[in-house]
Every structure is written in structure tokens, then in C-alpha cells.
N, C-alpha and C positions, 0 to 999 in steps of 0.2 A: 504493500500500500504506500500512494505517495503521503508522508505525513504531512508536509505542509500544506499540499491541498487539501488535504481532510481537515487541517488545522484551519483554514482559510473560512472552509465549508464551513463549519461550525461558527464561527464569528457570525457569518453573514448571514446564516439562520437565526441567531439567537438576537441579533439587532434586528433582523426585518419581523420577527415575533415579537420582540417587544413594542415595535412603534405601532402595531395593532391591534394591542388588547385594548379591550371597550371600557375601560375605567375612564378615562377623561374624557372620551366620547359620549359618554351616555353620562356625565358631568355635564358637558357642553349642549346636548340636548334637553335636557330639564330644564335650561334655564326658562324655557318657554314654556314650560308646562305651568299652565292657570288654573287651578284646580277648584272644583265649584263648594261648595260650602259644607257639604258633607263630610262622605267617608273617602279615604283613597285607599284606594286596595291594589293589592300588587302579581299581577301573574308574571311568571317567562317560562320559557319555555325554548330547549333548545340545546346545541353541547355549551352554549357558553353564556347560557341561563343563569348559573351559580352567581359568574363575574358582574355580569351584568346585573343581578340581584343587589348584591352585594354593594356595588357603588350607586345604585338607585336609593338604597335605606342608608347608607352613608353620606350621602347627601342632603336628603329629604330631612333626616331626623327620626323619623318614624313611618311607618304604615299600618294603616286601623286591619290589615291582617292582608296574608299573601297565599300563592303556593309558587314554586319553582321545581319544575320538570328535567331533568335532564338526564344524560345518558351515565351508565353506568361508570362509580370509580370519577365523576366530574362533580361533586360535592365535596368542598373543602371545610366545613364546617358550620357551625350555626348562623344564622342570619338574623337578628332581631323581629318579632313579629309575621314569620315566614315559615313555614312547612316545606322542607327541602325532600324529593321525590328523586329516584333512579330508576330509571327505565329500560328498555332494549334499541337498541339503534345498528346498522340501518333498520331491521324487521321490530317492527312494533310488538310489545308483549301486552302480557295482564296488568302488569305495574306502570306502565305506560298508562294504558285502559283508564285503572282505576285513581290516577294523579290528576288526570283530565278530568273527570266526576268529582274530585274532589272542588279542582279552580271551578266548575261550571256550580257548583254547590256555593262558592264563593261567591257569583255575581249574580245569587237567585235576588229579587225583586229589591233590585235596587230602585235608587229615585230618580229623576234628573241633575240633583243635586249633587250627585258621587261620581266618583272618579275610578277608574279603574286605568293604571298605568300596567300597559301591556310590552314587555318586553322580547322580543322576537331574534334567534338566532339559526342560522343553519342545521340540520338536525329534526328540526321540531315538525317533520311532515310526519315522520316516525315518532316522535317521542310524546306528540300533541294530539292525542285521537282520540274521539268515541266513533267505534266504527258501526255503519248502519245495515254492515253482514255479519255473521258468524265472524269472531277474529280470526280462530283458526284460517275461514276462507281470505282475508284479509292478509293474511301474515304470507298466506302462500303467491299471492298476486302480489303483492309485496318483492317474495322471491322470484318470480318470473319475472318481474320488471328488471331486476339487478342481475339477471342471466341473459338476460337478450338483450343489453346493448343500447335501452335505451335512455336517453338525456333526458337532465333532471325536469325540463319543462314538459317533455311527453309525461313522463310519471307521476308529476303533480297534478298533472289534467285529468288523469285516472285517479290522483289517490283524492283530492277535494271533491268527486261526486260522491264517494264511499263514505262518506264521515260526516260527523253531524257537528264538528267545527271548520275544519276549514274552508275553502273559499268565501269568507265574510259571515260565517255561519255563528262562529262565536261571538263579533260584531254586534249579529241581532241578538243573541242569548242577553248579552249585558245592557240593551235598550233598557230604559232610557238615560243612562246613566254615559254619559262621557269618555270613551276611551281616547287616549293618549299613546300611542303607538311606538315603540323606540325600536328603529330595524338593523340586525345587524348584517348586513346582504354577503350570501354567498355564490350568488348567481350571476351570470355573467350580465352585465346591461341592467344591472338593480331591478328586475320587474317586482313591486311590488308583491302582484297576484299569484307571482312562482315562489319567494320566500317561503319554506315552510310550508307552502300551501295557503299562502295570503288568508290564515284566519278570523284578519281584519282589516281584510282589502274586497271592494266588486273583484268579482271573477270577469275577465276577460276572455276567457277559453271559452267555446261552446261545447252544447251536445257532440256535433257534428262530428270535432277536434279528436274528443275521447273517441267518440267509436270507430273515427278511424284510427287513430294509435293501435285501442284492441286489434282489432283488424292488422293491421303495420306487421304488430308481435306476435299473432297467432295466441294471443291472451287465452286460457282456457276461464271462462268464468259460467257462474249459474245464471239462472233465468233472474232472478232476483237481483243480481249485481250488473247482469246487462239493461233493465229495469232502471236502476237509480242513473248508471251513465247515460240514460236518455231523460234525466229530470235535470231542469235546467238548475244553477247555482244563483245567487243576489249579486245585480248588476248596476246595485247602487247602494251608498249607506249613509247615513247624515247624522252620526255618531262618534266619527274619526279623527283625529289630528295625526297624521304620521309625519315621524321624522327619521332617514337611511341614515346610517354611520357605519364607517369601515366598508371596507370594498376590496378588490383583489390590488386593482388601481393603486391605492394608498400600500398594499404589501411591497409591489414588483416597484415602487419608489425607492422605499424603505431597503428593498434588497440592491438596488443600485447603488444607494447612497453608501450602503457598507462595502461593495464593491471596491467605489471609488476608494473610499477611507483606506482601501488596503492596497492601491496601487493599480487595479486593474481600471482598464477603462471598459465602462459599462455601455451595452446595448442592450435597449427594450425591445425584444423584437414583435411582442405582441401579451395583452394582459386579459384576452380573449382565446386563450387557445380550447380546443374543440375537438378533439380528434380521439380516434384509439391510443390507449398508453403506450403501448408500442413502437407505432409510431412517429410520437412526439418523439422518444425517448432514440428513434436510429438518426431524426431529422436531426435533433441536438448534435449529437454524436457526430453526424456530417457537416454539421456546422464546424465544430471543433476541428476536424481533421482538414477543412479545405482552409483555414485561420490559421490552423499553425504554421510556425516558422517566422511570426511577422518580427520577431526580436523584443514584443511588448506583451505586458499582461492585457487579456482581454478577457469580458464576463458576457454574456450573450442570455438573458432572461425573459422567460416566457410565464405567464401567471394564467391560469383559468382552470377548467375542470377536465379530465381526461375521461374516457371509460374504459372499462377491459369486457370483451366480448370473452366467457368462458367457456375454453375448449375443453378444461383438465379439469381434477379435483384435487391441486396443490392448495397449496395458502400464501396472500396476498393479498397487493391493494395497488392501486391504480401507478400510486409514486413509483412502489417497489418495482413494479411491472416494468414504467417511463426508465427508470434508471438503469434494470439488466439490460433493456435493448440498446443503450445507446454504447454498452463495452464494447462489443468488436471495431466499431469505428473511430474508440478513440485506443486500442489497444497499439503496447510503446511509445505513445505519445505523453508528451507533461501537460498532461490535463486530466479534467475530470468534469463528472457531470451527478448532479443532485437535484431530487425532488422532495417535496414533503408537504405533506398537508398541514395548513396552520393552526388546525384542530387537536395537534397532537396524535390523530390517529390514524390509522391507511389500512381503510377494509378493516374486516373480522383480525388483523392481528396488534399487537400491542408496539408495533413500530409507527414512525409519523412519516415514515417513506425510506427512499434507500439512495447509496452513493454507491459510486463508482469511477474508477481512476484507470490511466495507463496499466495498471499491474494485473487490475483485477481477472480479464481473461484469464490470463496465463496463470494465476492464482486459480482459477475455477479449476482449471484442466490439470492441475496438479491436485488435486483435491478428490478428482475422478467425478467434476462433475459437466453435465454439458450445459452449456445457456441456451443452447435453443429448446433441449427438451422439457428445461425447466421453465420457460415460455408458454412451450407449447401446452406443459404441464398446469398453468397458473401459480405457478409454485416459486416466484420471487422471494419469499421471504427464506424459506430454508437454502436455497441457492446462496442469499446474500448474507445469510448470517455463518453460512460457513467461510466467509472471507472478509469477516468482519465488517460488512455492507447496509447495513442496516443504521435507520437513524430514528434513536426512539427520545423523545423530550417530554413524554408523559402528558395527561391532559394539557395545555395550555391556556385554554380561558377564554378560546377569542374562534371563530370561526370564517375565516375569507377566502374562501377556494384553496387553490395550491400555487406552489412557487418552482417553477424549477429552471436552473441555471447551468450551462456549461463555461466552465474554468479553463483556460490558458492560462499556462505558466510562462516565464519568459523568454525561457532558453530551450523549447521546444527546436528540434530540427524539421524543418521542411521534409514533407512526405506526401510523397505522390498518392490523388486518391486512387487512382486505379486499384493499387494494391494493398485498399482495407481490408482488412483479413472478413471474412464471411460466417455465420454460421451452416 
């Protein structure tokens, strides 16, 4: 492993995560909050529900009572006034279920005069549900959607008909009473209505949208669930204040700016990426290898959402995935390339994404392992954690898509692409 690059990697993770945790953001968003004479009550919901809890009643002073949702292992401790919940995420559970009945319990017959400050983070399409099938059937449409590939706006379009909060649903629950909306966007283009499944936004999506998505994915669903995705969503509320904070945008700054601080000069090459993790993750990689040799440190960053279409039954996550594909193309080269979710976590495993450097091929292959079968396998994490590839930061508090960067070093020699080695 190159150490410096890994040493570099790590800086520039760990400043571009700090400059987008939602504490001073959702500080600077209250300042507008006018709260009408009553009660203020506190929901969130989300993986970075906690934090954002947490600097809401730290600011406020107080709230006349809460509940806070979020995914499991992302509760750092008591909150004043608050009922802190852990959930399942991506697949929605029982404890999920029964946290959302709890907040809906919270804003039963309010008045016009109460406030309910609603705090919203990435996560919370899963983690914020009363669903209006079977869960069981819920959990498993659920998993269909995260095996076939498709992007977080098809999936919310199907999960906000299913549910009896989202698409503006919990909006109306809390009529007439005021919500105050604080969003912390993980979607690319902020759409409100795809956050979480906008449970305090008009739906945009239609009928039409969802049944052809089903259709798209070959969805298996019942009569009863094809049913609700032909019942229309609320396509208007006058109940709302929102205000977005943090964005991918504000991250792929933040990791430039530490870039630079370390020598490299930075390129954004886009804070909308889109594509399969794979990929992103050879495009990187060929970025790196047609750049090297220029004599200067250069950082080449791309921030947004990847998917992985799965072939295998490895373990993984979308970062891990981006990062083993881009080794053969920058393999013997002094570079390196890194993904990571700013959520702390990547997929079902307990990494926040994965690196990888000039060595690590030829580490794999000495290891007796292959990177394309472990590709092909879905199985990035044990591939990368045999070569110490793995980058785990534990919860972090803050949710804005992903970051990933390829590293030139300076004294890279010139190498013709033709002859990138191949899986």
C-alpha cells in the first residue's frame, strides 16, 4: 500500500466530513423558525436524525416532546425531551414501523397554534414508514428495488404510494398545526419530493410514473399494492415552511478545499454522478492513468450516488464496488482512488467505502484473490479488507451522497494507456 496516499486519503475524508455535519446548519436554519404560541414538538427522522436532533434542542432550549428515528448503532445518547428510536435501513423493519406510530401519536390533534419542527435526513424513506401493505410485503419490494438497479427517484415513486406518511402524507397527519421543515438533501438536484420520500412535500411523481417503474423492474407485487400505486399522492399543502441544508455540492467543495491544502490541485469533475459503481470507479481509474506523469499532484473528484446492479451474493456497497474497479487502471502507478459514503456506511456492511492505490492489484493477486470475480461476485468488501482497503469512520452524523476522488502523486512516471493491465 502507498502510505502517503492513504495518508492523504484520510485527511481529505475526514475534513470534507466535517465541513458537512448538520450542527451549524440546522443552527442557521432555525433562525427563521417563528413558532406559533403553543406547543413545539420535535420529529427526525433519518441516518443523521440523532445530529440533527441534537443541535435543534441545543439551540431551541427545549421541546414540549419529540421522537427521533434513525438507523441502527446512529444514537449517540440522550437528547432532552426526545425518545431516540433505531431502526433497519436500507429494508424497513418492525422498529422502524413502530417509531413512526409512535411520532404520528405525537402530532395527534394538534391546534393551529403548534409547531411541529420536522427534521428530515437521507435514510428516512426506510426508516420513516407506516406501511399501507403487509410489511413483510413491503420489506421485500423494498429488496427488489435495491437488486434491480434502480435510482433513488424511481424507488421513492414506488415507496411514497405504499405508506401512509410519505409523499406529504404526514404533512396532512399534523394539520393544522405548522410544520417547519429542516432538509438535509441526499439527492442529486435537492428535489424536495424524492428526500426520504418528501413526507412533507406535494408529490410530484404521478400514478402513471410508478406503474411504469413496476413495469421498468418487472416488480412482482399483489393486487392490493398495484391498487395503492394507482391512488394518487397530495399535490398541494399549506402547512409547510421548508428549508434544504447540506448537499453533495457543499461535500465535493469541502473535499477540494482539502485537496488543495495538501498540494494537489483539484478538479470537480462533476457533483452529479449517476452511473453503475463500477463504472465510475474504471472511469476514475482512467482518468488517473491518462494524468499521470504531468510532474504535479493532481485530485480529480466526483460526488453523487452510484448503484450496483447485483450479479453475486458477496458483501458490499456501492463505494466498495467504485473503488475495486478502478485498481487495474491505476495499477504501478503513484496514485490512488477513494470512495465513501458521508453517512459512514456502504451497503449492508460496517465500512463507509473502500481505497485503493498503485499496489493494491498486485496485493490482490498475491493474496490468491481475483478483482474481477470479486466484482463479479458483489463481494468488494472481503476482496478489500484483505488488502487493507477498506475505509470504515463509523456513523458520522451527516448524510450527502458520496465523494469519490482519484489521487496523483507527483513523481508518477508516464505510462502509456494502451497497456493498463485488464481484468
Amino acid at each position: 500500500m502507498n502510505a502517503a496516499l492513504r495518508r492523504d486519503a484520510d485527511v481529505i475524508l475526514r475534513s470534507s466530513l466535517n465541513a458537512v455535519l448538520p450542527d451549524e446548519a440546522v443552527r442557521r436554519a432555525l433562525r427563521d423558525l417563528r413558532p406559533g404560541k403553543g406547543r413545539v414538538l420535535l420529529v427526525a427522522a433519518g441516518k443523521a436524525a440523532w445530529q440533527m436532533a441534537h443541535a435543534a434542542v441545543e439551540t431551541l432550549g427545549r421541546v414540549d416532546g419529540g421522537v427521533v428515528v434513525t438507523k441502527y448503532g446512529h444514537v449517540k445518547g440522550e437528547i432532552p425531551g426526545v425518545t431516540c428510536y433505531e431502526a433497519g435501513h436500507p429494508v424497513p423493519d418492525a422498529n422502524g414501523f413502530a417509531a413512526t406510530q409512535k411520532a404520528l401519536e405525537l402530532v395527534q390533534g394538534l391546534t393551529a397554534g403548534d409547531t411541529v419542527l420536522f427534521l428530515l435526513s437521507g435514510g428516512g424513506s426506510a426508516l420513516f414508514e407506516q406501511p399501507l401493505v403487509p410489511g413483510a410485503e413491503l420489506q421485500d419490494i423494498t429488496s427488489q428495488l435495491l437488486a434491480s438497479g434502480a435510482d433513488i427517484v424511481e424507488m421513492n415513486t414506488i415507496r411514497k404510494r405504499l405508506s401512509g406518511v410519505k409523499g406529504g402524507r404526514f404533512a396532512q397527519r399534523c394539520a393544522p398545526a405548522q410544520v417547519f421543515s429542516i432538509v438535509l438533501s441526499d439527492i442529486l438536484g435537492d428535489p424536495l419530493d424524492m428526500i426520504a420520500s418528501g413526507p412533507a412535500v406535494p408529490d410530484t411523481s404521478t400514478c402513471a410514473q410508478a406503474l411504469a417503474v413496476a413495469e421498468k423492474y418487472h416488480l412482482a407485487l399483489s393486487a392490493q399494492a398495484r391498487a395503492l400505486l394507482a391512488q394518487e399522492t397530495p399535490k398541494t399543502l399549506d402547512n409547510v415552511t421548508t428549508r434544504i441544508t447540506g448537499s453533495v455540492r457543499e461535500l465535493c467543495r469541502a473535499a477540494a478545499s482539502a485537496c488543495r491544502n495538501l498540494g494537489y490541485e483539484p478538479v470537480l469533475l462533476t457533483d452529479q454522478l449517476c452511473c453503475e459503481a463500477r463504472e465510475a470507479g474504471s472511469f476514475l481509474g482512467s482518468i488517473a492513468r491518462t494524468q499521470a506523469g504531468q510532474g504535479k499532484k493532481l485530485a480529480y473528484i466526483a460526488g453523487g450516488e452510484t448503484i450496483v446492479h447485483l450479479t453475486g451474493k458477496g458483501l458490499g456497497g456501492r463505494n466498495q464496488e467504485l473503488a475495486l474497479a478502478a485498481a487495474p487502471a491505476i495499477a504501478g502507478l503513484n496514485a490512488a482512488v477513494f470512495s465513501v459514503g458521508s453517512d459512514g456506511t456502504d451497503g449492508p456492511t460496517d465500512a463507509a467505502g473502500g481505497y485503493v492505490d498503485g499496489d493494491t492489484l498486485a496485493a490482490l493477486e498475491a493474496g490468491g484473490w481475483s478483482g474481477y470475480a470479486a466484482l463479479q461476485n458483489n463481494d468488494s468488501y472481503h476482496a478489500l479488507k484483505a488488502v487493507d482497503g477498506l475505509i470504515i469512520t463509523g456513523a458520522t452524523g451527516t448524510n450527502v451522497n458520496d465523494v469519490a476522488v482519484a489521487l496523483i502523486g507527483e513523481k508518477t512516471p508516464p505510462v502509456s494507456p494502451e497497456v493498463s493491465p485488464e481484468w
